[in-house]
Every structure is written in C-alpha cells, then in structure tokens.
C-alpha positions in Angstrom: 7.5 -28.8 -126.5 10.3 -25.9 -124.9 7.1 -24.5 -122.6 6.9 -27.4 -120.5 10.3 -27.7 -120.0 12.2 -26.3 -117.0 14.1 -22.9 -117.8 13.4 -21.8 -121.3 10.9 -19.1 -122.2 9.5 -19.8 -125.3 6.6 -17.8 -126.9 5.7 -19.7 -129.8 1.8 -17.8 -130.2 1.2 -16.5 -133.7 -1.8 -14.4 -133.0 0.0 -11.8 -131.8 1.0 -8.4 -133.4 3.2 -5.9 -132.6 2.5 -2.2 -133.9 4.0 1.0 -133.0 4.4 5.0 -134.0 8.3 6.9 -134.0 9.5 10.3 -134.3 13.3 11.3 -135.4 14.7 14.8 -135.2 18.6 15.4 -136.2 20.7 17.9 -135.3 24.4 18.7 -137.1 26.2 21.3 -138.0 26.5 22.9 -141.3 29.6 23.2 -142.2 30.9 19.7 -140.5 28.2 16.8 -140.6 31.0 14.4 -138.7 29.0 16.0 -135.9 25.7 14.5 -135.2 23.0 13.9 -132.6 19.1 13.6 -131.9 16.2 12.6 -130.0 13.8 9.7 -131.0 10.3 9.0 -129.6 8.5 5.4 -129.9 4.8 4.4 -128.4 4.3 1.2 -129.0 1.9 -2.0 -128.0 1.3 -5.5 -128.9 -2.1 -6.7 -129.8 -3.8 -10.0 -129.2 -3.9 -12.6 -126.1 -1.0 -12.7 -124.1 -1.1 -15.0 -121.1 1.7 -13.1 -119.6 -0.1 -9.9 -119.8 -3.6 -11.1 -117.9 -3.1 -8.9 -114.8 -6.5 -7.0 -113.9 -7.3 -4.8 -111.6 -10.0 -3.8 -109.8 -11.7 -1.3 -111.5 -10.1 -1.4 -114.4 -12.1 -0.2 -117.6 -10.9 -0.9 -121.5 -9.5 2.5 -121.5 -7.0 1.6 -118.3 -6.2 -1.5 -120.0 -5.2 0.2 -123.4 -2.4 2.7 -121.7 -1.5 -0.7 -119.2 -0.2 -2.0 -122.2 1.4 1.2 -124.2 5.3 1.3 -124.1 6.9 4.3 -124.7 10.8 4.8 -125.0 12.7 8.0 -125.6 16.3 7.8 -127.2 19.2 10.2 -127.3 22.1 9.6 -130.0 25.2 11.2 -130.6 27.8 10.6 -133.8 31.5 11.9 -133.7 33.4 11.5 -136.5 33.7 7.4 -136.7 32.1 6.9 -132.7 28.8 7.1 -131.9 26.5 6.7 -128.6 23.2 6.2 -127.1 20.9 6.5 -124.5 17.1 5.0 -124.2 14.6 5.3 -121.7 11.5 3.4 -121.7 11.0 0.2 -119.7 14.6 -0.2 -118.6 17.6 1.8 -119.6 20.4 1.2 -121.7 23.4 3.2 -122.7 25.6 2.3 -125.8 28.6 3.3 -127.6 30.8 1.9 -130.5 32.7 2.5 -133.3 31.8 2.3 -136.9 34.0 0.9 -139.4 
C-alpha cells in the first residue's frame, strides 16, 4: 500500500464527500462581446473523517469546527478577443493566462 511508503500522499478513503455553493456574474459590452470579464464566488467543504483534518482546539464547539473547515475562493476573469486571464483567491493564490484556439 502507497501510504506506508516513503514520499507519496495517497488518499485512498471513500467516505468522503465534497460539496460546495458558486456564484457567476459577467460583464461585456454590447456591441463587442470579444470583451469579457467577471467575478466568481465558491464556499465550499468536505464532509466525513479526515485524518489530516483532526486539529482541535481548546474550546472549540461544533459551530467553530464547521467554519474551520469552510473554504472560500473568489475569482476574477478577463476574455480579449482569443486571450483570456485569471485571478483566484482563497487558500493560496494563483494567477493564469492563455490563449484559446
């Protein structure tokens, strides 16, 4: 089995599910839709045990356990013509672009 071996992480649980709400708002302009952008909300969480997860604190009710383990990420996109970019913020930060073709 990969979890006993040295340097792979391997998650191979199947009581686990993952379950989350999003929000999309566009924005182009009417006469030229080659001109596109937006902002995207997610809140997310994954339900059931996860052994990685089992940090408790003191004090800590079922209510501060629930928003422990709520993600939330917020996006940015952008779409010129055939070239498009994005920024998300949540638990890290990434910023993309490419081309489409």
């Amino acid at each position: 089995m990969l979890q006993s071996q040295g340097g792979y992480f391997v998650d191979p649980r199947t009581d686990l599910f993952s379950i989350g709400l999003t929000t999309e708002v566009i924005f182009h302009n009417r006469n030229d839709n080659g001109f596109q952008h937006g902002i995207r909300g997610f809140l997310g969480t994954t339900l059931g045990h996860n052994d990685l997860d089992d940090t408790y604190y003191r004090g800590q009710d079922a209510t501060d356990l629930m928003f422990h383990r709520l993600f939330p990420k917020a996006s940015y996109f952008i779409t010129f013509k055939r070239y498009f970019g994005t920024l998300e913020i949540g638990e890290s930060f990434f910023l993309r672009f490419g081309l489409k073709f």
